[in-house]
N, C-alpha and C positions, 0 to 999 in steps of 0.2 A: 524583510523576507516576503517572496511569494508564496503563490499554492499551486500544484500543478493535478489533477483529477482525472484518471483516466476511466473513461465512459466510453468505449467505443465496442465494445462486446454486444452483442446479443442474449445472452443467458438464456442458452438452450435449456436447460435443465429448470428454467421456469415453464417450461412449453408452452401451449398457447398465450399466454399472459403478455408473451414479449414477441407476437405476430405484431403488432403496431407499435412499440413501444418498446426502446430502450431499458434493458435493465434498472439500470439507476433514477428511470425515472417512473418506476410503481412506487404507490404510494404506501406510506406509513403514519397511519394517526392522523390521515389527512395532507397530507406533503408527501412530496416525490424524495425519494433515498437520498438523491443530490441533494434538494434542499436544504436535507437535516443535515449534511457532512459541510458547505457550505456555513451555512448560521454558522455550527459550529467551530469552523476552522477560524472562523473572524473574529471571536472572544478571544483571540490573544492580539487582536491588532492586523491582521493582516487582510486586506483592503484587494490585492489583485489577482486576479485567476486565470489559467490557464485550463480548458477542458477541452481533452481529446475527445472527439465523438467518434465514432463511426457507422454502426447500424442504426436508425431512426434518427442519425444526425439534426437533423431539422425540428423534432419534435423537442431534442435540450436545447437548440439556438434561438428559436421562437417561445418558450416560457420564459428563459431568463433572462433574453436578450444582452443588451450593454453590462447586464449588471447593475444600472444607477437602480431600480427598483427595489432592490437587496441595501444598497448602501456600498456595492460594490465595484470594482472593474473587470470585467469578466471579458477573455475574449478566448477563440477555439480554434483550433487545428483538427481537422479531420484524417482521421486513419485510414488510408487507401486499403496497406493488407493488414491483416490481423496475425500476426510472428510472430508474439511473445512481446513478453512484457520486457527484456531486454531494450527494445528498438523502439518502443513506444513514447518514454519521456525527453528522447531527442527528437520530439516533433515539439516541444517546447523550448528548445533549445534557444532562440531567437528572443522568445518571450523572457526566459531567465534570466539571461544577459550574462552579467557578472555579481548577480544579490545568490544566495542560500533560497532553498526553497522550500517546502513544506512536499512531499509527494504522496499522495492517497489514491487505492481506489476505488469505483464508484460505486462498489455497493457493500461497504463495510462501516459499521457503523459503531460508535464510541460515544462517551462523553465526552465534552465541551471541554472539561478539563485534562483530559488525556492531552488534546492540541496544547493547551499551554504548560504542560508537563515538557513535552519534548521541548520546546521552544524554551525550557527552562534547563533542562539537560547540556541542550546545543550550546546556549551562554555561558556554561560551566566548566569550561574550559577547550585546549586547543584540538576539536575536533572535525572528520574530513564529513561527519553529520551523523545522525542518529537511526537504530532498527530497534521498532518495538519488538517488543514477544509476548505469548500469553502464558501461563505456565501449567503443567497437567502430570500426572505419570503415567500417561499412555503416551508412550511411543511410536506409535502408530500412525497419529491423527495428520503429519504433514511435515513443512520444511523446518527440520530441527536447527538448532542456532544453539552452539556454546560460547561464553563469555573468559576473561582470565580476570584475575582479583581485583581489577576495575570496574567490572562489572563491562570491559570494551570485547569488540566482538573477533575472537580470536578461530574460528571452525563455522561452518553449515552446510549440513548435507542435505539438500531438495528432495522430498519425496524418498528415504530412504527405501531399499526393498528389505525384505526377513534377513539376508544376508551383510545386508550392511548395516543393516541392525546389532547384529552378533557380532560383528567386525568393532560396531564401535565400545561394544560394551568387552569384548577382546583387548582391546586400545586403551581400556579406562576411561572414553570418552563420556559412556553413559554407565550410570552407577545404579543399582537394582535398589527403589526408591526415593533416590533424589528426583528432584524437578525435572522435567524435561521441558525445555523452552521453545517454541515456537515463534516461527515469522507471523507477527500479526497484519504485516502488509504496508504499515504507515511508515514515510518516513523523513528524514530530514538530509536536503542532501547541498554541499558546496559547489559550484559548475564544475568542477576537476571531477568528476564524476562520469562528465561523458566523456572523458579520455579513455574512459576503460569501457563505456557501452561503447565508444567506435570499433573497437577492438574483438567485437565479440561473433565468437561462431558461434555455430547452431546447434544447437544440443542433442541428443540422440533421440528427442521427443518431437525436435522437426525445428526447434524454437528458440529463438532469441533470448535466454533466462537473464534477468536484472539477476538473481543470485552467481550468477556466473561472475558479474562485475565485481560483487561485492567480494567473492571471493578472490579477483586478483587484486583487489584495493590491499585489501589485506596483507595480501604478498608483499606488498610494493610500499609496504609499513605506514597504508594508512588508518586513520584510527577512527573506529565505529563504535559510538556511542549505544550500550544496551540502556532500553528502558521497560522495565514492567508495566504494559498496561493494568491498573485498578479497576474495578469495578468490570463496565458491559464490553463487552469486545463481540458485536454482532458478522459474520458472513454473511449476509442476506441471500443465501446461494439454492435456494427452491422454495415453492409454494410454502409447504409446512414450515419453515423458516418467517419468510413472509407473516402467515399467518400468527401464526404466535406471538409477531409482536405486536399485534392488536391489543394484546391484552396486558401489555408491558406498561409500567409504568414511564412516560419519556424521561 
């Protein structure tokens, strides 16, 4: 299995922080966000990477260079436009080949053992790959993900609005109470994956959605692996964020 890392955002909503410097690569406890997603993806064994950069490009290809430093193989594709995260992980397309991959992005941050959880999932029988989620009963917080008694990934609606809210709880889909599960962003994917990013328009928010794929995979009866993330499930997505994991235990 590979890793593929998408790092090419700027993280306006860090503001000044990220005028020189890529998101993913402010640092945490002393290391850049990549480096801790990196270590950690490599505790199940997997050894090659793929990192899309795009804004401060140079500033990820010059710290980590080859990768031998790491213990790793590391090489990068640069993002010309920034369209959503749909269109993004066929810039490793080349790199993939024909292995499974590991797909994360670059500033969300996990346990060491979350990576070989999926990786543990994925071996577990005949799957097209694996979506974490986090779980909560606010409703609200982002792209909800329902599963059927497999725990595989059968619905997901991105970003619902108040109305679709009520729609799904209309539907049965959400139950006043239970879980409500979230895209945690990590995931595990087989190459037949980009047969459905080639395929994808543009979503009414201007943008290429990877949940858009996932959602005709499904159609098309393929089978997506849910996994609970345990423990920390960090978005590293503004200063105050940032900041508090100073004080976190790593």
């Amino acid at each position: 299995m590979k890793a593929v890392i998408l790092a090419a955002g700027k993280g306006t909503r860090m503001r000044d922080l990220t005028n020189e410097l890529p998101k993913p690569m402010l640092r945490v406890q002393g290391k850049p966000i990549l480096q801790h997603i990196i270590e950690g993806v490599m505790t199940t064994g997997i050894r090659e990477f793929c990192i899309i950069t795009g804004w401060k490009a140079e500033v990820v290809e010059e710290y980590f260079g080859d990768g031998s430093k790491f213990g790793a193989r590391i090489s990068y594709v640069r993002q010309a436009v920034q369209d959503g995260t749909g269109k993004a992980p066929e810039l490793a397309k080349t790199f993939v080949g024909t292995d499974p991959f590991l797909l994360t992005y670059g500033d969300i941050l996990v346990k060491p053992e979350t990576y070989v959880r999926m990786c543990e999932r994925f071996a577990g029988g005949d799957f097209a790959g694996v979506i974490t989620v986090t779980g909560s009963e606010d409703v609200t917080k982002g792209g909800l993900v329902f599963f059927d008694g497999d725990f595989c990934l059968s619905h997901l609606v991105e970003k619902p609005s108040p109305a679709q809210i009520a729609e799904l709880m209309r539907d049965g889909w959400l139950k006043v109470g239970d879980t409500a599960w979230y895209n945690a962003g990590i995931y595990i994917f087989r190459p037949g994956v980009f047969e459905f990013t080639a395929r994808l328009q543009k979503s009414p928010r201007g943008e290429y959605e990877l949940t858009d794929a996932l959602t005709a995979m499904i159609t098309a009866g393929q089978r997506m692996a849910g996994l609970q993330i345990e423990g920390r499930w960090v978005d590293v997505r503004d200063p105050e964020v940032l900041a508090s994991l100073e004080n976190e235990q790593a």
